[in-house]
Residue frames as qw, qx, qy, qz and C-alpha x, y, z in Angstrom:
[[0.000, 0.883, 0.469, 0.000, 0.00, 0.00, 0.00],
 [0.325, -0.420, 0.196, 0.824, 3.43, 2.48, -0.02],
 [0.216, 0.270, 0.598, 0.723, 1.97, 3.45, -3.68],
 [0.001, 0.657, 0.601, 0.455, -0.51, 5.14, -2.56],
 [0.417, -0.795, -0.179, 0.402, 1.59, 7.82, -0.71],
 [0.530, -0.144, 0.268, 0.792, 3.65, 8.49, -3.23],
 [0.315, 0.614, 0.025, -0.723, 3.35, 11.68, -5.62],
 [0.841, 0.403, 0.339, -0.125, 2.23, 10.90, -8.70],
 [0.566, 0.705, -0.425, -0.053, 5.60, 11.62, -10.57],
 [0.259, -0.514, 0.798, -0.179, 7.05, 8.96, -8.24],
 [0.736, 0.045, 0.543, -0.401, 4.38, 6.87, -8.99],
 [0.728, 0.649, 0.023, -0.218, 4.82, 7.18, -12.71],
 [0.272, 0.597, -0.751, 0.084, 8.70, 6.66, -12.54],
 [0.463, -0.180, 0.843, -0.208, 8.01, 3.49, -10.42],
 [0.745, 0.451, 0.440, -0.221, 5.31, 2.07, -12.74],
 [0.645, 0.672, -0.347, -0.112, 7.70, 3.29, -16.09],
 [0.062, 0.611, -0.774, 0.154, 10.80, 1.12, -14.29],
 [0.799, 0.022, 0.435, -0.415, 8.24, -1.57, -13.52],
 [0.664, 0.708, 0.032, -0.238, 7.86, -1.92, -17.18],
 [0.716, -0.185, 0.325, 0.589, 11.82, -2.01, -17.63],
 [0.326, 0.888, 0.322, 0.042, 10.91, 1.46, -19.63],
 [0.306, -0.026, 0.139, 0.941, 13.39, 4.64, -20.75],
 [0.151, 0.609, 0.276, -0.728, 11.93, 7.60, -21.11],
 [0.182, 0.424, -0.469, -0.753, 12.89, 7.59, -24.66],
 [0.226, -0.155, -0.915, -0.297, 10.94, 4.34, -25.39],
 [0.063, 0.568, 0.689, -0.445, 8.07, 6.10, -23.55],
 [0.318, 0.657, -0.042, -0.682, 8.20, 9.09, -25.70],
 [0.010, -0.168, 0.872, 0.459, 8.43, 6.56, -28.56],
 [0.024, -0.293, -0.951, 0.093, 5.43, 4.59, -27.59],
 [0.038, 0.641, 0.764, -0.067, 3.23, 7.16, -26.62],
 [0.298, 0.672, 0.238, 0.635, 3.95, 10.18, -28.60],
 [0.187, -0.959, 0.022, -0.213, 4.55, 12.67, -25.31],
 [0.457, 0.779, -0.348, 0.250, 8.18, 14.36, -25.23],
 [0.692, -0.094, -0.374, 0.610, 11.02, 12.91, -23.17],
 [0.122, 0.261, -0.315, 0.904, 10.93, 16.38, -21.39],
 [0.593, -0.401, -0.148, -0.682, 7.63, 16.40, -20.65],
 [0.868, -0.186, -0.447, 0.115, 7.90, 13.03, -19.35],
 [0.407, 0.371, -0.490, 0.676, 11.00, 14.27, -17.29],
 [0.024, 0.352, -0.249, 0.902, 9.17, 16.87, -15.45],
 [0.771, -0.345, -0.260, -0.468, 5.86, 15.19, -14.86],
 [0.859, -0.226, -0.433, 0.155, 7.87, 12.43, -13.23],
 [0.495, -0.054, -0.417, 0.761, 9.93, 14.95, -11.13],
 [0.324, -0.508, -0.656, 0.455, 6.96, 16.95, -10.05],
 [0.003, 0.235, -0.109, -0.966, 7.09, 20.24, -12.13],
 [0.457, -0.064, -0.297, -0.836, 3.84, 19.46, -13.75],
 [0.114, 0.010, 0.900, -0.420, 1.48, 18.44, -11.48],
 [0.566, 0.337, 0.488, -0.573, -1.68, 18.51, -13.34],
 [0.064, -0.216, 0.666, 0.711, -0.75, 17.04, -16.68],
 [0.671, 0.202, -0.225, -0.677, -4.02, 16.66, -19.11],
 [0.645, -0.200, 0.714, -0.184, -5.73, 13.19, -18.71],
 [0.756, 0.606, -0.233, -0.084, -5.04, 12.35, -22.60],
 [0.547, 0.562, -0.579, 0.224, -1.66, 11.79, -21.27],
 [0.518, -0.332, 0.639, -0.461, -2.50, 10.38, -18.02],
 [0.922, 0.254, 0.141, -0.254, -4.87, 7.87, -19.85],
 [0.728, 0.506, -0.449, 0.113, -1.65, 6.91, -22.69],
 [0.092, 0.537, -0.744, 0.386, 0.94, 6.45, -19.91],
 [0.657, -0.238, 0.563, -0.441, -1.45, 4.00, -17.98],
 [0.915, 0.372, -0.092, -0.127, -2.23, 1.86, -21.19],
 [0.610, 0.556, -0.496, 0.269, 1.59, 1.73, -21.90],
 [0.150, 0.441, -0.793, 0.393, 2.17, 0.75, -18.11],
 [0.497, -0.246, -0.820, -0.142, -0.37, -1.20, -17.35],
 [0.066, 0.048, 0.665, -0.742, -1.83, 0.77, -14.28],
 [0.083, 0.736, 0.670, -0.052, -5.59, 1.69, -13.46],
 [0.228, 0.604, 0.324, 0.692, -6.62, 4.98, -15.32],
 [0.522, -0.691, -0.433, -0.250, -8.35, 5.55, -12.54],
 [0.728, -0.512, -0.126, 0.439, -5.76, 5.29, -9.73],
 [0.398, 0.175, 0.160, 0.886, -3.24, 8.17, -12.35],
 [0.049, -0.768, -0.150, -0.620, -6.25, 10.24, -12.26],
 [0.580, -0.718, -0.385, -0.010, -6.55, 10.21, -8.76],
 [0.625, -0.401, -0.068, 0.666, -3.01, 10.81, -8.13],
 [0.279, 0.162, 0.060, 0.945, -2.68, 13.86, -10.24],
 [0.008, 0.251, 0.342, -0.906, -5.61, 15.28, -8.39],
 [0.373, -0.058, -0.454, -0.807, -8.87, 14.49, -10.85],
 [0.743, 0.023, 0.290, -0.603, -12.11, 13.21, -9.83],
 [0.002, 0.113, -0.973, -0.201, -12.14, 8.90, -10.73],
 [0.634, -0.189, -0.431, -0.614, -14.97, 7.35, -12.32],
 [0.604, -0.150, 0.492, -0.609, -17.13, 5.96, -9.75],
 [0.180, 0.149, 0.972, -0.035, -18.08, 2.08, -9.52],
 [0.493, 0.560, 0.484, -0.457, -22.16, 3.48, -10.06],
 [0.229, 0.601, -0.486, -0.591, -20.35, 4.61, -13.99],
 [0.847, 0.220, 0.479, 0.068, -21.51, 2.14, -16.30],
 [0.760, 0.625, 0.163, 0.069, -19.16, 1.59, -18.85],
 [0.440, -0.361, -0.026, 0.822, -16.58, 4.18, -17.57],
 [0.380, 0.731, 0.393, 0.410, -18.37, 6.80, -18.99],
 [0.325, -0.936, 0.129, 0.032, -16.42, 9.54, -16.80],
 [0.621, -0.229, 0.404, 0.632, -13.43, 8.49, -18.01],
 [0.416, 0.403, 0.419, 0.699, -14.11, 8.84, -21.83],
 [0.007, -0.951, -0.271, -0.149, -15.81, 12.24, -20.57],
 [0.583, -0.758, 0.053, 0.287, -12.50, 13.16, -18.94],
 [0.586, -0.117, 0.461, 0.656, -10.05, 12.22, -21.27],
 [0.386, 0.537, 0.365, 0.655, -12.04, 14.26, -24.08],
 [0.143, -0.858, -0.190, -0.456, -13.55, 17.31, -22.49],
 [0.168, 0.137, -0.626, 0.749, -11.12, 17.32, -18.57],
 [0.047, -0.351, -0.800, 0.485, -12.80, 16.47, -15.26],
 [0.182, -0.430, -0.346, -0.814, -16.29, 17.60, -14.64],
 [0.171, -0.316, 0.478, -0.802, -17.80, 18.61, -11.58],
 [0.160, 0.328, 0.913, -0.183, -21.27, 16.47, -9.59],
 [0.485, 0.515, 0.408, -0.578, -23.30, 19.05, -11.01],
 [0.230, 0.575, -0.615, -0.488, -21.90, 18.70, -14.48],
 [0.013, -0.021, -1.000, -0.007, -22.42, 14.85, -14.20],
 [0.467, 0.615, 0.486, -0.409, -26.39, 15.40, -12.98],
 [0.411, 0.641, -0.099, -0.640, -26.92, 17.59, -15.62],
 [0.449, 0.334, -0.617, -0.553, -25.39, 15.41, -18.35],
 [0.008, -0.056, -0.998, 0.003, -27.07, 12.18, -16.83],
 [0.362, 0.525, 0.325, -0.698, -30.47, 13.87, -17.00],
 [0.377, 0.573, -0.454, -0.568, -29.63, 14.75, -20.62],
 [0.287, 0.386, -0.781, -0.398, -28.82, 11.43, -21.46],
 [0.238, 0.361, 0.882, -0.185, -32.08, 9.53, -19.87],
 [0.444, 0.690, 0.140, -0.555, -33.91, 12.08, -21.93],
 [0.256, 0.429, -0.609, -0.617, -31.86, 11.47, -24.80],
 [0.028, -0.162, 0.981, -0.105, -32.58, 7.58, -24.12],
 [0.280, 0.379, 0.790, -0.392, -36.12, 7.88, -23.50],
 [0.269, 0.620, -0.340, -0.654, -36.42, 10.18, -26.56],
 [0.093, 0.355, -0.908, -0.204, -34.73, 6.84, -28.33],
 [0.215, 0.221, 0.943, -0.123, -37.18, 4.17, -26.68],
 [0.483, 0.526, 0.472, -0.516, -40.55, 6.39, -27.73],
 [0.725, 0.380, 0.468, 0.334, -39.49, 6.08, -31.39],
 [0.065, 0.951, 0.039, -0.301, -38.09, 10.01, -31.68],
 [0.640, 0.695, -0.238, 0.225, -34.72, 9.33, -33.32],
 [0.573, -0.768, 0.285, 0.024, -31.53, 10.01, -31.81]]
């Protein structure tokens, strides 16, 4: 459970050395810059965008979920079917509980719209 004290550029250098990684075969793999990569993992950018939170988990095998958390974003909830709060994260960044109502509302309307034969 030590991982889940660390900062997340500790985490992300532990989890790229897991891996048996270089930076440079990270910026290979997943198209964001050996500097970038540098600094994230030493703590100068602490809120990187979760496009590149999301690629660095795939390419180390963590939970998406657990990177957001550590750089400080809001994880999809177990009640998320599908992970839809991920894909809402990764395209558009985090979105608040009223933001969430509001677009689950929208989308039982869109849904129920759908079931009464309205299109959609």
């Amino acid at each position: 459970m030590e991982e889940q004290k660390q900062s997340l550029g500790a985490f992300l250098r532990a989890a790229r050395e897991r891996r048996g990684l270089t930076l440079r075969a990270v910026e290979r793999a997943a198209g964001v810059s050996n500097a970038y990569l540098s600094q994230l993992e030493s703590g100068k950018i602490r809120r990187p965008s979760p496009l590149v939170l999301h690629k660095l988990a795939e390419l180390y095998e963590v939970p998406y979920s657990l990177i957001l958390e550590r750089a400080g974003y809001p994880s999809p909830t177990a009640d998320t079917a599908g992970g839809g709060t991920m894909i809402v994260d990764s395209r558009l960044g985090p979105i608040n509980s009223n933001e969430e109502q509001e677009l689950k509302e929208y989308l039982r309307f869109l849904r129920s719209r759908r079931s009464q034969g309205g299109g959609g």
